[in-house]
C-alpha positions as a Markdown table, in Angstrom:
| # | Residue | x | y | z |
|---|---|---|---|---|
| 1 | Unk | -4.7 | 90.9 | 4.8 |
| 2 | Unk | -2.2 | 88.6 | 4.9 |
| 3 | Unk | -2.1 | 88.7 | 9.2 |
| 4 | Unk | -5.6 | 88.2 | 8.8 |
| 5 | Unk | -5.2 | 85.5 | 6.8 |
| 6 | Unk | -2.6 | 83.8 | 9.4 |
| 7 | Unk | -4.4 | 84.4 | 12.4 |
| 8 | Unk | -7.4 | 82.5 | 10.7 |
| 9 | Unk | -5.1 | 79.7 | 10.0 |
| 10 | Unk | -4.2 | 79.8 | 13.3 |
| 11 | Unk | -7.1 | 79.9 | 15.1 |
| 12 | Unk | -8.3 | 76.8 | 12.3 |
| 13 | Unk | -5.6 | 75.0 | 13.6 |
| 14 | Unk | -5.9 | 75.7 | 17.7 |
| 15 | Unk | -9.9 | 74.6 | 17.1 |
| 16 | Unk | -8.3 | 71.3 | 15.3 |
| 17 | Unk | -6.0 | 71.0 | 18.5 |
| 18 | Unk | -9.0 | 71.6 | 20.6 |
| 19 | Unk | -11.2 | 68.8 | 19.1 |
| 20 | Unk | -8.8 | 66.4 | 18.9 |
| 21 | Unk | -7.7 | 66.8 | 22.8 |
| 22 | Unk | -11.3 | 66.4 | 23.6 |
| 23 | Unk | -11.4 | 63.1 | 21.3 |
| 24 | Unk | -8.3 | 61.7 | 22.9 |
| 25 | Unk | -9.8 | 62.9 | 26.7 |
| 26 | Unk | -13.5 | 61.2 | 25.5 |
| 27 | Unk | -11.2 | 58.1 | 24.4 |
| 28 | Unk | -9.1 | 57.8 | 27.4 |
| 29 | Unk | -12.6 | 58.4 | 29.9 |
| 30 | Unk | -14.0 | 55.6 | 27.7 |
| 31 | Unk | -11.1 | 53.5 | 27.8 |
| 32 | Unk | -10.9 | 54.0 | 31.8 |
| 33 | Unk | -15.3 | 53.5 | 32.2 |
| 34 | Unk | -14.2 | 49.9 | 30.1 |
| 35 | Unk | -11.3 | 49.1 | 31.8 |
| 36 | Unk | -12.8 | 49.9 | 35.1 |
| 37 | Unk | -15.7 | 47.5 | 34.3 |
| 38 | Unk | -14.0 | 44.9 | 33.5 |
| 39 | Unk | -11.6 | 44.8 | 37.0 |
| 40 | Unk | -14.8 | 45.5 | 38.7 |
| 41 | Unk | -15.9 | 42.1 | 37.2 |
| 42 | Unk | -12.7 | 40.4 | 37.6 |
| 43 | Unk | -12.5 | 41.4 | 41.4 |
| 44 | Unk | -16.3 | 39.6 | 41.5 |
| 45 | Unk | -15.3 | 36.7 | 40.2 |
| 46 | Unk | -12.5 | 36.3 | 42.3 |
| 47 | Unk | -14.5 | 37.0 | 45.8 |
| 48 | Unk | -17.1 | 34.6 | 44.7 |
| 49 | Unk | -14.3 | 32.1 | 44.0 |
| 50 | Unk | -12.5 | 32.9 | 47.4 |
| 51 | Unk | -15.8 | 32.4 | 49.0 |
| 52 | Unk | -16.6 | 29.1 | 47.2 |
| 53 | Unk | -12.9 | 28.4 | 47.9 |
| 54 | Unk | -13.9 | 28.9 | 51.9 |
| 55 | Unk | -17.1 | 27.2 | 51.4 |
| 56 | Unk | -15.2 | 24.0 | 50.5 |
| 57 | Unk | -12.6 | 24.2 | 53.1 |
| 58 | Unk | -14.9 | 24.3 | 56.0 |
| 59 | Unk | -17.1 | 22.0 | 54.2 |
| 60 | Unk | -14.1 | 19.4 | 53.6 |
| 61 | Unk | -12.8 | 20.1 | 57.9 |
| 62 | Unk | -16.8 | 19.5 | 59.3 |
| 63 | Unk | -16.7 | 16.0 | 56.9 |
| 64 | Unk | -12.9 | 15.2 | 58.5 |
| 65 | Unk | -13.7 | 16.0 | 61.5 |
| 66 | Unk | -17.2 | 13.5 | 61.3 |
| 67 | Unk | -15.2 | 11.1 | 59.8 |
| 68 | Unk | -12.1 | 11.1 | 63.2 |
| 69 | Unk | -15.4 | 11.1 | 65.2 |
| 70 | Unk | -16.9 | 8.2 | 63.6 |
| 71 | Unk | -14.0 | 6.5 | 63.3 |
| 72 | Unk | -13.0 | 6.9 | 67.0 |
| 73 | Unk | -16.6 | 6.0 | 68.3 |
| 74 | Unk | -16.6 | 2.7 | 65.9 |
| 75 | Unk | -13.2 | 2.0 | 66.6 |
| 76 | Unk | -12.0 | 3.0 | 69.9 |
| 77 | Unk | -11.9 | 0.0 | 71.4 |
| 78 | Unk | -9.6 | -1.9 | 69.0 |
| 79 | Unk | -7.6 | 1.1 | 68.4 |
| 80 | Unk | -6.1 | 0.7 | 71.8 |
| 81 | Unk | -4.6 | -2.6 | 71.1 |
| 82 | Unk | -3.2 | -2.0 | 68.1 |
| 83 | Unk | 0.4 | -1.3 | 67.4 |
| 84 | Unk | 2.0 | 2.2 | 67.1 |
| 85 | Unk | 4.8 | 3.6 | 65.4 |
| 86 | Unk | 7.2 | 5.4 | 67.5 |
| 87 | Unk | 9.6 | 8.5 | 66.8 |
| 88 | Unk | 12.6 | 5.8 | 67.0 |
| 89 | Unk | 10.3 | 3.4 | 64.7 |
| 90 | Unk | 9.5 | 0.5 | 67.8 |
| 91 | Unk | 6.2 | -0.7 | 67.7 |
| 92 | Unk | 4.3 | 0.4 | 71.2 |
| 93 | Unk | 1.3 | -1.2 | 72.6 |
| 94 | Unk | -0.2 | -3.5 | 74.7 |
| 95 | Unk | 0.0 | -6.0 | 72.2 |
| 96 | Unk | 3.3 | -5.7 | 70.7 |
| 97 | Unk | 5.1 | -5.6 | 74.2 |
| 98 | Unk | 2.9 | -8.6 | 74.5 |
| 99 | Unk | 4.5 | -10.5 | 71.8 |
| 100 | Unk | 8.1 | -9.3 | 72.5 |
């Protein structure tokens, strides 16, 4: 009686064991399907930044490059008179050597 009693208690406890792993394994799958979601969303958010980021930079290089080409087509004849800086720091242009 007493074995019978035990091995009962036993097999109580393994089926407690049992149900409680499967808990913990239904938690941790739960746990990964949330986390998992939420990198997926994360990794979204930053492409669609990166691409907006992109979007801006070639965006920002068309308008500077515009800009040199209106500048140089407004300007170019002036340009070519006016003083520039050299590496030793002497001004250098028709003008200045001019003046000198």
């Amino acid at each position: 009686m007493y074995q019978c009693i035990l091995w009962v208690y036993r097999f109580t406890v393994w089926c407690y064991l049992f149900v409680l792993s499967l808990c913990l394994i239904d938690t941790r799958v739960l746990y990964c399907k949330q986390s998992e979601r939420y990198f997926n969303s994360q990794l979204y958010d930053l492409r669609h930044r990166l691409e907006q980021s992109h979007s801006t930079n070639r965006s920002l290089q068309s308008y500077v490059e515009f800009l040199k080409n209106s500048y140089t087509a407004v300007f170019s004849d002036t340009i070519a008179g006016l003083p520039t800086t050299t590496a030793n720091g002497t001004a250098d242009s028709v003008l200045a050597r001019t003046y000198h």
